[in-house]
C-alpha positions in Angstrom: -125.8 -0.3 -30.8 -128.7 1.5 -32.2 -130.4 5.1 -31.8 -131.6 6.5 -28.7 -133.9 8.7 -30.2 -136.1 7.6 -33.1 -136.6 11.2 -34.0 -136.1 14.6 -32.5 -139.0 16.6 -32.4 -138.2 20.6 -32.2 -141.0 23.1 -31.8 -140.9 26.1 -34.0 -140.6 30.1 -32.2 -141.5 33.1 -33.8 -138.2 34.5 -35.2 -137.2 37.8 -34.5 -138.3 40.9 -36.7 -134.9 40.9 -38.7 -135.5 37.1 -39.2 -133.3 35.6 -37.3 -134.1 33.1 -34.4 -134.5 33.8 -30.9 -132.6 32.4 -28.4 -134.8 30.0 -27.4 -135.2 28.5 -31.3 -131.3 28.7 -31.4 -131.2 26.6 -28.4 -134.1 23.9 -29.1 -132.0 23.8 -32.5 -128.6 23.3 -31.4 -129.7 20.0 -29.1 -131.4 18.5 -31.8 -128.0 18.9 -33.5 -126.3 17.8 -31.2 -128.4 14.8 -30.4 -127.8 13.9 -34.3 -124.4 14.9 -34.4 -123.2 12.5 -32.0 -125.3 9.7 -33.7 -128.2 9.0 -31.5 -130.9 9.8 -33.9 -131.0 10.1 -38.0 -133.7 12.2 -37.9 -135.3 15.3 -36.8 -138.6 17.2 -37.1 -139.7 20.7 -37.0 -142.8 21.4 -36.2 -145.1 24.8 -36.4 -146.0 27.5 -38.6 -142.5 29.1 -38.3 -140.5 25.6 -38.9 -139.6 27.0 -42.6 -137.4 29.8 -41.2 -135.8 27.3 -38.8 -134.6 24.4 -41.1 -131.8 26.8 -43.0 -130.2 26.6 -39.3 -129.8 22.8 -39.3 -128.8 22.7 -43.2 -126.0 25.2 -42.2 -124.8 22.7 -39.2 -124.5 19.9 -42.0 -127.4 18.1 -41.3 -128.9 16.7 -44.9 -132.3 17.4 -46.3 -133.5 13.9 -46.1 -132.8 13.7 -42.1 -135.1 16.9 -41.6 -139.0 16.2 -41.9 -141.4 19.3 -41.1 -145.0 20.4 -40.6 -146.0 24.2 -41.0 -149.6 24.4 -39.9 -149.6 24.5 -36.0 -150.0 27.6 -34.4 -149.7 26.1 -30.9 -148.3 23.4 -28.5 -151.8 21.3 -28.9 -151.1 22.1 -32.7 -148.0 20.6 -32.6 -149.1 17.2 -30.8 -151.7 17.2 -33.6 -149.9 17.3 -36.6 -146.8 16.2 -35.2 -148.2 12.4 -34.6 -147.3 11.4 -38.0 -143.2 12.0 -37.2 -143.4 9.5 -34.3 -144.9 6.5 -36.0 
């Protein structure tokens, strides 16, 4: 059988001011995670300005480098549809 999902697209949240994510990054994270986990999708992409402090959350779950692709310049959901079109081709 093959994947469900061709990728998992996660939209970035401002972490908190310590740096760590909110509660509603850690949960956005954790599905894509366990989408992957349970194999129905080998990749998954961040997208947003704050994707860079979200991808040390996925690499600590296990997930490798190579499965994670990102985009750092959207500052907003119509941001994200922009620059995100390039994960879903």
């Amino acid at each position: 059988m093959g994947l469900k999902y061709d990728v998992v697209l996660v939209l970035s949240c401002k972490p908190n001011a310590d740096g760590t994510q909110t509660g509603y990054a850690k949960s956005r994270l954790e599905k894509a995670f366990q989408i992957y986990a349970v194999g129905e999708t080998n990749r998954i992409a961040l997208s947003g300005i704050d994707s860079d402090k979200m991808i040390g959350y996925l690499l600590e779950k296990g997930i490798i480098k190579e499965s994670i692709s990102m985009e750092n310049y959207s500052l907003n959901t119509v941001g994200n549809a922009l620059f995100s079109g390039r994960f879903l081709i």
